[in-house]
TIKE-550809 format. One record per residue: x, y, z of N, C-alpha, C in turn; residue in one letter. Coordinates in steps of 0.1 Angstrom, whole numbers, plus 2048, in hexadecimal, padded with zeros to 3 digits. Example, Ala and Ser with C-alpha at 12.3 -4.5 7.8 and 13.67 -1.06 7.14 Angstrom:
BEGIN
8847C784E87B7D384E8847DF84EA 8807EA8478897F584788180084FS 
This chain:
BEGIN
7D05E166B7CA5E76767D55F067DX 7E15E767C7ED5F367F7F05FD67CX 7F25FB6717F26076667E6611668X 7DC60F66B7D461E66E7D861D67AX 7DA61C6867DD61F6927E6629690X 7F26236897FD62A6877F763C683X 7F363767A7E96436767E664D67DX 7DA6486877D26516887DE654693X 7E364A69A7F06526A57F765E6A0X 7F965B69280166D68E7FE67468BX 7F06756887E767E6897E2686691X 7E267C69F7DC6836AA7EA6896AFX 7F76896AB80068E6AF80369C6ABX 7FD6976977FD6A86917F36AF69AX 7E96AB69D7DC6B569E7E16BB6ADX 7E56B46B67EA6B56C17F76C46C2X 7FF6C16B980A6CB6B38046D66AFX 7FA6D56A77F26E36A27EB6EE6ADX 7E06E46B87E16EA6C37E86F06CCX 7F26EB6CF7FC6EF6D78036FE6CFX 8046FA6C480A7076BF8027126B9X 7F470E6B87EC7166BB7E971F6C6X 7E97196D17E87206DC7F47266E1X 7FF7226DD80C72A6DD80973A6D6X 80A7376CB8027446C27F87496C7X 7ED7456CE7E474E6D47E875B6DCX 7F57576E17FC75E6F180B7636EBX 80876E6DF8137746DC81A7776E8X 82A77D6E38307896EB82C7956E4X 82579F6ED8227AE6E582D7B46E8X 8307BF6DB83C7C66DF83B7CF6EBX 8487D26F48457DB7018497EA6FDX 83C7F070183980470083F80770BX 84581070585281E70C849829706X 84783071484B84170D85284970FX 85385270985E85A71085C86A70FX 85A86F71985787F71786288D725X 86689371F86B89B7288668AB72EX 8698A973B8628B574386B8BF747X 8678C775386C8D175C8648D6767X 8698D87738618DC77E8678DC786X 8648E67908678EB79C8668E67A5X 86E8DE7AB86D8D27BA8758D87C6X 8708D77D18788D77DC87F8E97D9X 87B8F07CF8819007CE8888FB7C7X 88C8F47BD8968EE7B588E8EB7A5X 8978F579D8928F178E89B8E378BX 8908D977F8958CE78488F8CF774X 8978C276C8938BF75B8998AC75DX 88B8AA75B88A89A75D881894753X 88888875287F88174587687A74DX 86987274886086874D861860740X 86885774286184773B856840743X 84C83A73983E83173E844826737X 84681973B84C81573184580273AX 8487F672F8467EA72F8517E3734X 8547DA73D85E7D274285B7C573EX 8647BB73B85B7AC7398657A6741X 85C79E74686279275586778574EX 86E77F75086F77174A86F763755X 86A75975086874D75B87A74C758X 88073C75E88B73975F88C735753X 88473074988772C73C88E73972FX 88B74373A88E75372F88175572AX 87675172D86675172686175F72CX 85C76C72485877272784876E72DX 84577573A83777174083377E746X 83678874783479274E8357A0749X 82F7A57448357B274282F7C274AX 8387C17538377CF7608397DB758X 8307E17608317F475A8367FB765X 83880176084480D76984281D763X 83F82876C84183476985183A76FX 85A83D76986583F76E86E84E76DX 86885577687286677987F86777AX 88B86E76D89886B77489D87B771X 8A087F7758A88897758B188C76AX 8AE8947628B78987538C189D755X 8D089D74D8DC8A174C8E289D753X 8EF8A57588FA89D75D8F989A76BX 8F588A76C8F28857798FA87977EX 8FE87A78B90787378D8FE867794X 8FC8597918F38517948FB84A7A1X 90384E7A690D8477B39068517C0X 8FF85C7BD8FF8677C78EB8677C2X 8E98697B88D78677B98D08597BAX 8CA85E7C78BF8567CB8B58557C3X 8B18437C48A68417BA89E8367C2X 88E83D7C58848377CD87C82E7C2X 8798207C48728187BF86081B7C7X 85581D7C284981C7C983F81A7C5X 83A8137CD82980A7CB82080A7D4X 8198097D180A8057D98047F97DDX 7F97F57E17FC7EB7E97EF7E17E4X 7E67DE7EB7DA7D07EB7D97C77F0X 7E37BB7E87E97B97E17E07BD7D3X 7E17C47CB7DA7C57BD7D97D57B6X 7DE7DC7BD7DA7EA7BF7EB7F17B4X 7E57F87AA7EF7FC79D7F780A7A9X 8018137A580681C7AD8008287ACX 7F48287A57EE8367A87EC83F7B1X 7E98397C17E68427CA7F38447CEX 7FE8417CA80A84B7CD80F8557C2X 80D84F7BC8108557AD8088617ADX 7FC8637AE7F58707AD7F08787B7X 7F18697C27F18737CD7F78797D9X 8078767D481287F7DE81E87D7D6X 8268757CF8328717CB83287C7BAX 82A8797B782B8817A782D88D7A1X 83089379B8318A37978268A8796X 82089F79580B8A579180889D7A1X 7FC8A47A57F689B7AE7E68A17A6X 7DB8987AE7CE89C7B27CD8A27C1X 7BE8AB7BF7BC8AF7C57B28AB7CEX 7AE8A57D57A38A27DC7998AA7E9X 7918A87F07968B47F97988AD809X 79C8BA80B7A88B88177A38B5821X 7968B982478F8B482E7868B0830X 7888A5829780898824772898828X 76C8A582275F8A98267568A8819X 75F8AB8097598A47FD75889A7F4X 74A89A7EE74F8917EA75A8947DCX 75E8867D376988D7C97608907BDX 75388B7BA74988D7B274D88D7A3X 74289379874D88E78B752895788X 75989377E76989977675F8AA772X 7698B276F77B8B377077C8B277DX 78A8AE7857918AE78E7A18B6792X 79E8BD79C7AE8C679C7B98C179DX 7C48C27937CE8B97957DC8C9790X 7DE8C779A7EF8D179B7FB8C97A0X 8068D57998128D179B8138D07AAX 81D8C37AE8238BF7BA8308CA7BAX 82E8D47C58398DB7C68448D47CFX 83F8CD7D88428BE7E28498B47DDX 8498B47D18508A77CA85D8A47D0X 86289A7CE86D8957D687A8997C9X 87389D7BD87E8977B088D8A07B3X 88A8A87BA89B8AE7BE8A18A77C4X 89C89F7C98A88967CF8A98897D0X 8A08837C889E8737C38978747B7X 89986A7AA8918617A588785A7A8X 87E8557A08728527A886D84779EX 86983979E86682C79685E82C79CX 84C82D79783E82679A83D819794X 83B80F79C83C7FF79382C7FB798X 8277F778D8197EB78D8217E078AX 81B7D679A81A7CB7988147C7792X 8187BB7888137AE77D8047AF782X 7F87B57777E87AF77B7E57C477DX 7EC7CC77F7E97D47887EC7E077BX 7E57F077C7EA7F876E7E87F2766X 7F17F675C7F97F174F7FA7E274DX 8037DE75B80B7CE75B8037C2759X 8087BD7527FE7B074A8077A0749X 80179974A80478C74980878B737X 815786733812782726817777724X 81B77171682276471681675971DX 82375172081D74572A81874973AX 81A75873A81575A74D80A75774EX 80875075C7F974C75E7F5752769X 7FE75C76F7FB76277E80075F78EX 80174B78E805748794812748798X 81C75078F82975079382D761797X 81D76879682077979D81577E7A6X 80D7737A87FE7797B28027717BFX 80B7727C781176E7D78167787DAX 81A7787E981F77C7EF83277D7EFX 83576D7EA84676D7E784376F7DBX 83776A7D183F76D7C283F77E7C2X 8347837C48337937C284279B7C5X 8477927D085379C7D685D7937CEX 86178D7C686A7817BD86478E7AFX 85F7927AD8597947A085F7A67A0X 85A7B17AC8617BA7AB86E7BC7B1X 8727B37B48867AD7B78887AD7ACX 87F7A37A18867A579488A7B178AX 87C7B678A87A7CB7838867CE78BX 8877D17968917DC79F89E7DA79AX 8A37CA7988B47CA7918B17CB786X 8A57C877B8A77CC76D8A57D976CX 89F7E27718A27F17718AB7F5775X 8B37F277D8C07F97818CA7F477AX 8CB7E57778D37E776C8D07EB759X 8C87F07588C37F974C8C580474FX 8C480975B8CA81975B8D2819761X 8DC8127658EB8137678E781A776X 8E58127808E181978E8E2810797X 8ED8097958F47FD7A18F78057ADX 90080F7A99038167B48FE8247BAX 8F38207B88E58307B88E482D7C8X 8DE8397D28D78337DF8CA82B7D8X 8C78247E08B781E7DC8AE81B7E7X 8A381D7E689581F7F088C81B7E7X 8828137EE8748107EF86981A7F9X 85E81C7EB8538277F684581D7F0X 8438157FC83980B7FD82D812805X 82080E802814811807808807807X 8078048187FE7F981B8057EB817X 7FA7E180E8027D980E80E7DD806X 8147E780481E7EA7F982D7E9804X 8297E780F8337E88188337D881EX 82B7D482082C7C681F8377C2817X 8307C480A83E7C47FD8497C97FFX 8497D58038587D58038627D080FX 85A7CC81B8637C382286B7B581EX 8627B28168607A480F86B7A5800X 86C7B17FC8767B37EF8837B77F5X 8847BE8058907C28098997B880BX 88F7AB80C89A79F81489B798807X 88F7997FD89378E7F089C7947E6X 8A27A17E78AA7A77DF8B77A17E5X 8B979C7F18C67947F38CC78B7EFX 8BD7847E78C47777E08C57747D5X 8C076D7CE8C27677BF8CF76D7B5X 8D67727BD8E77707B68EA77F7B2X 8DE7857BB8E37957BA8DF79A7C0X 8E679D7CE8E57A67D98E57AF7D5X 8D57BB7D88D57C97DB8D07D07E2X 8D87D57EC8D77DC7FA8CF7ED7F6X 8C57EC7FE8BF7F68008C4802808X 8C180E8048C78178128B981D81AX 8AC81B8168A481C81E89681681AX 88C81382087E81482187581E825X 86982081D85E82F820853826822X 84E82282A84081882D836823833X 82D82482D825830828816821830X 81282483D80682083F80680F840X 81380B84981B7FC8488117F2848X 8147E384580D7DA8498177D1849X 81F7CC8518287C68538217B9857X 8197BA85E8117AE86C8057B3868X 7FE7A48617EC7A98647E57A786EX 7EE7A08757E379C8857E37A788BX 7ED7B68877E67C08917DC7CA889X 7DE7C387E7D57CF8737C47C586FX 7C37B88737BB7B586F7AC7B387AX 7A27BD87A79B7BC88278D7B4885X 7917A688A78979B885784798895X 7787918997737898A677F7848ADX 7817848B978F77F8BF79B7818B8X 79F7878B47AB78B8B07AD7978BBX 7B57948C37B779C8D37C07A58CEX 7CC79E8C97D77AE8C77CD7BE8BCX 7C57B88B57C17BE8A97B67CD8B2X 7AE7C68C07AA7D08C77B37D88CEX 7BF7D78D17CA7DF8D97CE7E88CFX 7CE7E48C37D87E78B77D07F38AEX 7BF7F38AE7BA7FC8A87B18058B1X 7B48008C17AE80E8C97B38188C8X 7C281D8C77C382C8C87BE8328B9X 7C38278AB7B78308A37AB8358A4X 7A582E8AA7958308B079383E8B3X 79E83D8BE79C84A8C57A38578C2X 7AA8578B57B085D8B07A68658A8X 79C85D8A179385C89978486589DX 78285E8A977785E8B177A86F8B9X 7898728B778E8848BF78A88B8B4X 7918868A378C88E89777D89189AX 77788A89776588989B75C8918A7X 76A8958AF76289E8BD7588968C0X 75D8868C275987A8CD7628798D8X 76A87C8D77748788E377F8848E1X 7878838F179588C8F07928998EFX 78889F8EE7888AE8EF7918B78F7X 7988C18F679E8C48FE7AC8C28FFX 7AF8B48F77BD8B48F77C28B28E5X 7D18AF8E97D18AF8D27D38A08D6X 7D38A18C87D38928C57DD88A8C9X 7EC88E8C87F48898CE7F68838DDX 7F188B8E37EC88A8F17E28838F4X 7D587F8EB7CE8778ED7D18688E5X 7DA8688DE7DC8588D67E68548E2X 7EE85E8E67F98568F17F3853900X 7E785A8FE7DC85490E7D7848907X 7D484A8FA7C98378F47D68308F6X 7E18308F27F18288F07EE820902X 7F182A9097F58259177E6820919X 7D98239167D28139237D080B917X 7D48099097D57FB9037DF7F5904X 7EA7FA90A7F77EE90D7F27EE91AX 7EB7F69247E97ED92F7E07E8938X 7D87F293A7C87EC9417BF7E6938X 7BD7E59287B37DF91D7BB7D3919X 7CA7D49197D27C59157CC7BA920X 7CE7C09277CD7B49347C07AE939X 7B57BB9377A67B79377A07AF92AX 7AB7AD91B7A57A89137A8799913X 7B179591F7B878B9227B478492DX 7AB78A9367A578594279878093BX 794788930786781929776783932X 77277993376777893E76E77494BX 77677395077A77095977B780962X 77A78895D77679696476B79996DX 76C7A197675F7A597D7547AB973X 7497AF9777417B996E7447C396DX 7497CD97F74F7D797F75A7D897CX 7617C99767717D296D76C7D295EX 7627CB95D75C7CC94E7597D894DX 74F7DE95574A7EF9537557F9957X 75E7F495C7667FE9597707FF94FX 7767F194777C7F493A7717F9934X 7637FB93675F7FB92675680D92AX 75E81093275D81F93676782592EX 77081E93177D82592977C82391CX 77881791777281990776C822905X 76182690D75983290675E83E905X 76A83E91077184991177984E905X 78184390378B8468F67858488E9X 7768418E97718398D97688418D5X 75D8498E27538548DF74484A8DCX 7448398DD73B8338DB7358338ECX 72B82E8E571F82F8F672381F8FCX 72482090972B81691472480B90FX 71880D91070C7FD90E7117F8903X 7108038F47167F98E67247F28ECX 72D7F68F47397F08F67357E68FDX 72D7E790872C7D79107287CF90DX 71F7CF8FF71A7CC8F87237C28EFX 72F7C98EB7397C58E37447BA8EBX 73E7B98F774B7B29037567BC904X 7557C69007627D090076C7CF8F8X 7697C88EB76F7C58DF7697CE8D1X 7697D78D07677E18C376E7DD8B6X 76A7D78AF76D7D48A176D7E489AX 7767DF8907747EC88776A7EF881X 7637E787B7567E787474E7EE87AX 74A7EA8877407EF88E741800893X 75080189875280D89874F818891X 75381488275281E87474281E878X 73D81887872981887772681F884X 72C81E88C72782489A72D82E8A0X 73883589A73B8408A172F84E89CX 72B84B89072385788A71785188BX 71284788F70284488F6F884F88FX 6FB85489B6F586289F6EF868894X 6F786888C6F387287E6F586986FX 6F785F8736EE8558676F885385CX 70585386471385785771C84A85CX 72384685372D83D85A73A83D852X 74183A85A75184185875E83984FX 767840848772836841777830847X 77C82584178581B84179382183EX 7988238397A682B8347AA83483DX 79983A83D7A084C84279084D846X 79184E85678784F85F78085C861X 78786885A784871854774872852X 77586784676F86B83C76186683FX 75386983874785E84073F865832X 73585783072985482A71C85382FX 71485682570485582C6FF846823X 70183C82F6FE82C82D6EF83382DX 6EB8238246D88238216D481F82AX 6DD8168396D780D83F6D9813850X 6D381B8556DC82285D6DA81786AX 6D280B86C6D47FF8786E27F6878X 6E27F48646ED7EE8696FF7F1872X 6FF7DD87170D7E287A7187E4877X 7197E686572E7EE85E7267F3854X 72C7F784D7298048427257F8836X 71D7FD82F7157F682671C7F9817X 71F80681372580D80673480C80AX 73680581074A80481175080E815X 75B80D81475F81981676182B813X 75B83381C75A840811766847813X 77484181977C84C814783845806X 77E8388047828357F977A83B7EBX 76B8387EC76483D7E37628497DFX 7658547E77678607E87748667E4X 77C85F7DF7898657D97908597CBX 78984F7C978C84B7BC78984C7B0X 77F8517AD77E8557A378686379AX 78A86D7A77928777A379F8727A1X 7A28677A77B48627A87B3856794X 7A88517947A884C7877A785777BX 79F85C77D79F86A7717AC871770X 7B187277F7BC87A77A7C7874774X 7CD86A7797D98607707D685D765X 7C885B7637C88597527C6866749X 7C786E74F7C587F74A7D388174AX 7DC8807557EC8837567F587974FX 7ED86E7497F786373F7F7869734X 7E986C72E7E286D7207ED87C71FX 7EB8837277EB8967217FE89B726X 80189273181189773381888B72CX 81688472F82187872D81F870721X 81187171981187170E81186370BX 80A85971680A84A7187FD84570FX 7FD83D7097EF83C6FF7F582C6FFX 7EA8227057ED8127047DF80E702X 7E28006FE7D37FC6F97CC7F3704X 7CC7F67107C27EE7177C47FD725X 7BA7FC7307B68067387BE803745X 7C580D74D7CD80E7557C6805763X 7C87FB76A7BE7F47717C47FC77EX 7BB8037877BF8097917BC7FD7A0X 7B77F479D7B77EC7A37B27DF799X 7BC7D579C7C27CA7937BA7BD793X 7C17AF78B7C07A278D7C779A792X 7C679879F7CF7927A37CC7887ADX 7C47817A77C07727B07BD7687ACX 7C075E7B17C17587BB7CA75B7C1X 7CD7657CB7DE7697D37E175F7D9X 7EB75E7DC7F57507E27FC7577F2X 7F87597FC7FE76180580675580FX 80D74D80981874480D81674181CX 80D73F82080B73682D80672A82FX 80E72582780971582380170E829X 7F67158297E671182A7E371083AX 7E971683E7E77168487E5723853X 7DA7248577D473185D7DE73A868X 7E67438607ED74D8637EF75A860X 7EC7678667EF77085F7FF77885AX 7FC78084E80578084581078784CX 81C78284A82878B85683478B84AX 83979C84C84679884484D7A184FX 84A7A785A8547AF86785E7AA866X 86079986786C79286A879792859X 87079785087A7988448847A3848X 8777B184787D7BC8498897BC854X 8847B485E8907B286D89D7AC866X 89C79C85D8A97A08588B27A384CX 8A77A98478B17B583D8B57C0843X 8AE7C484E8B87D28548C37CE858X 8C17BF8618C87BC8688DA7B985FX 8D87B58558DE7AD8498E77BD843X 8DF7C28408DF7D583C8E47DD84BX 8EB7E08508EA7E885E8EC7F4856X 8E97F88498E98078488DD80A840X 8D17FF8418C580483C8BA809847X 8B68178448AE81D84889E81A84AX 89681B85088681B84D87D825855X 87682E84C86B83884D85C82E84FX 85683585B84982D85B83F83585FX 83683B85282B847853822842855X 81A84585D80B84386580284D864X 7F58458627E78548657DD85086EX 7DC85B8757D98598827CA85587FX 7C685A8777B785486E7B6844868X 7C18408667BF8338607BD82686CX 7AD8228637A481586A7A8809862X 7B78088587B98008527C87F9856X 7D080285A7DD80185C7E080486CX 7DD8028767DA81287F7E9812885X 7EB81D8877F682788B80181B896X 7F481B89E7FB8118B18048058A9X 7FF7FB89F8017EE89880F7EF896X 8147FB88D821800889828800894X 82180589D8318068A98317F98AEX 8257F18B48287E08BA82D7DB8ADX 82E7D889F8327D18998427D4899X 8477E18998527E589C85B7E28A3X 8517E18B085C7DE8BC85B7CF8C4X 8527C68B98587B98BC8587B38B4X 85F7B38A88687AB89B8767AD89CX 87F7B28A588E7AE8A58927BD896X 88B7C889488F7D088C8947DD891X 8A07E08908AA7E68978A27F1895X 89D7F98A38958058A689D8128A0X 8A78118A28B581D8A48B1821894X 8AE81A88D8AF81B87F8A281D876X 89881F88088582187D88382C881X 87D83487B87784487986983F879X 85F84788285384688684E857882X 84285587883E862877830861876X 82586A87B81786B88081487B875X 80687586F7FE87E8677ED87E86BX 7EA88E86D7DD88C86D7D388885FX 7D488085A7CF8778517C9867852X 7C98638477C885984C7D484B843X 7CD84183C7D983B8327DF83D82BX 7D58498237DD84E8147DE860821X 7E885D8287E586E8307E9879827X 7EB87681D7F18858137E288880EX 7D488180F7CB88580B7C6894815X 7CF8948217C989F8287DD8AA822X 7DA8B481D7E28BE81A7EE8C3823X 7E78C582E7F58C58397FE8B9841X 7F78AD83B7FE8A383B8058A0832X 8018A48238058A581C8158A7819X 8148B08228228BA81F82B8B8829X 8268B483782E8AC83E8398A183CX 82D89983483788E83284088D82AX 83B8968208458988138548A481DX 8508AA82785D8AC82F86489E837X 85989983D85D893844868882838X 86788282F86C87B822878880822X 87A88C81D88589481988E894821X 88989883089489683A89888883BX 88F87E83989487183B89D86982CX 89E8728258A686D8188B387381AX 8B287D81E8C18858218C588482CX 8BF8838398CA87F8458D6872843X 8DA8768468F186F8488E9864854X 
């Protein structure tokens, strides 16, 4: 009776063994695709001859076990280049889940799309206008687009299961890792170096500026480009009692509500966001803090001034207790005419089927109104310039959940202000650019400056710059070109 026990024990050991290495073999390593093609073009008035590699990175756990393999489009400047003196910008996009496309095609790249400018069409179907970036930055930096693991190209291989790249620390642990294995593959220790983050991509890069400090290889940044910040979601997240979030997205409102010829007439915009600035730090802070504890007549008269700034009718606001959610806004600034407005870029508006309800029913239309042209075109500008041909489809937006946003379970919104605060602090020679659109109901403009100026992040060393746009503001043309000045001067100023 022993003797089969014995038995069938080593049997169930072989069979056991066969599994295991079966499922090992299920989950090859695929070899990692490079391409490599070279260009030329006219940047900044500058003839410029630069290679692009698209190329495979593989991540390894602590065991050396490949689990990750990141894609990267990477612009360097051909011939004799001195890598101590050329700047090289690392940049991504945000979500969390979102591949680098909407920078990639639509402001940072030699090619852009065309969308239109005044976000009056829609992008409808292919073909799509895509021309040379005469704006490109390549005269005077290098340029790495990186997808996060789940996101483009980048794929889980090996043993990755996701949980060690779909967080908030692993994500920023994960492109800490790419950024020193790139630099030290192209010999660029001693290069300037910059991050150009967008939305959550700037989350990220607060969160990579302070984790590049450690794991046994300090590397100091010489600047950040936070392109539409989200440093702090409690001023960006617009939920029922969340008080700072109403302070924080009225001058978009009314920023928004002036584009619309609802409000502000008469003056520019600058002059009317710095009238919304002054009564949200001070007559609406303080009324949103007395609560019901207010008279009626101080109630009707904050919510005079709402209608003033916002172009909504007084009743819907007293309606609201004097609390305007975003939602409701996008649905209610254009009621009138049966349209309701973006989320990104306030700009932009749709004709919802449901014209009672109270937020936009089709999501957002500055989003749906310009992605389809920004997909066609990256996979039109991989296939025909770059010459990129891989066997699975570019994910313009990713897999990436269950996300882990490290608040160990406990109801908090997501903050990395206080990273950023001390890696500048740590860095006293790191820079940070922080572009805003005066349009965006997602990011809004006001958030950027309170997040600013109460995290302990040295002011003297923050560049504040305003577009009439909205998140992605290069979708409007003369923003466009702004910022790509307003960039250039900020890469080259001493």
């Amino acid at each position: 009776m022993k003797s089969f026990k014995s038995l069938l024990y080593i049997l169930l050991l072989i069979a056991t063994s066969a599994i295991v290495k079966a499922q090992d073999e299920a989950k090859p390593i695929p070899e990692a695709q490079s391409f490599v093609t070279l260009h030329e073009g006219v940047f900044g008035g500058k003839k410029i001859n630069y290679q692009v590699k698209g190329s495979e990175m593989y991540l390894k756990n602590s065991k050396g076990e490949p689990t990750g393999a990141m894609w990267s489009v990477a612009y360097t400047k051909s011939g004799n280049v001195d890598p101590t003196t050329r700047p090289v910008t690392f940049v991504f996009n945000g979500g969390p889940g979102s591949a680098s496309m909407w920078l990639h095609m639509g402001f940072f790249g030699p090619k852009v799309i065309r969308v239109d400018s005044d976000a009056k069409e829609d992008d409808g179907g292919a073909p799509y206008p895509i021309e040379v970036n005469k704006d490109a930055l390549l005269d005077i930096m290098d340029l790495v687009f990186v997808d996060p693991i789940g996101t483009g190209y980048s794929q889980l291989i090996g043993k990755g299961e996701g949980k060690e790249y779909w967080g908030l620390n692993q994500d920023a642990e994960s492109i800490t890792k790419f950024m020193r294995q790139w630099v030290t593959e192209n010999n660029r220790w001693m290069s300037p170096k910059y991050i150009a983050g967008e939305s959550y991509g700037t989350t990220r890069a607060a969160a990579v500026a302070q984790t590049l400090e450690g794991g046994g290889q300090n590397m100091a940044l010489n600047g950040l480009i936070l392109i539409s910040q989200a440093l702090d979601y409690q001023g960006s997240t617009s939920i029922n009692d969340n008080i700072r979030s109403y302070v924080t997205y009225l001058p978009s409102m009314a920023t928004t509500a002036w584009y619309h010829k609802k409000a502000g007439q008469g003056k520019t915009i600058a002059a009317f966001a710095q009238e919304a600035r002054d009564f949200a730090y001070g007559d609406y802070v303080s009324a949103l803090y007395k609560g019901d504890f207010m008279s009626d007549a101080e109630k009707n008269e904050i919510a005079q001034r709402l209608s003033y700034f916002t172009g909504l009718d007084v009743g819907f606001i007293k309606r609201a207790n004097n609390r305007i959610l975003t939602s409701r806004f996008k649905k209610e600034l254009l009621r009138d005419q049966g349209m309701a407005i973006g989320t990104l870029d306030g700009r932009y508006f749709g004709d919802d089927p449901d014209d009672t309800a109270d937020s936009p029913e089709l999501g957002d239309a500055s989003s749906y109104k310009v992605s389809a042209a920004y997909t066609a075109a990256l996979n039109h500008y991989f296939t025909n310039d770059l010459k990129i041909t891989m066997d699975r489809p570019y994910l313009t937006s990713g897999r990436v959940s269950p996300w882990d946003w490290g608040s160990g379970g406990e109801p908090m919104y997501v903050k990395t202000s206080r990273r950023l605060a001390n890696a500048m602090r740590r860095n006293d020679k790191m820079k940070v650019m922080v572009a805003s659109g005066y349009y965006d109901l997602i990011t809004p403009f006001f958030d950027a400056e309170i997040t600013f100026s109460r995290n302990a992040i040295p002011m003297e060393r923050v560049k504040f710059t305003y577009y009439e746009g909205g998140h992605m503001m290069y979708n409007h043309w003369p923003a466009f070109e702004q910022l790509a000045k307003d960039i250039r001067q900020f890469i080259e100023a001493k």
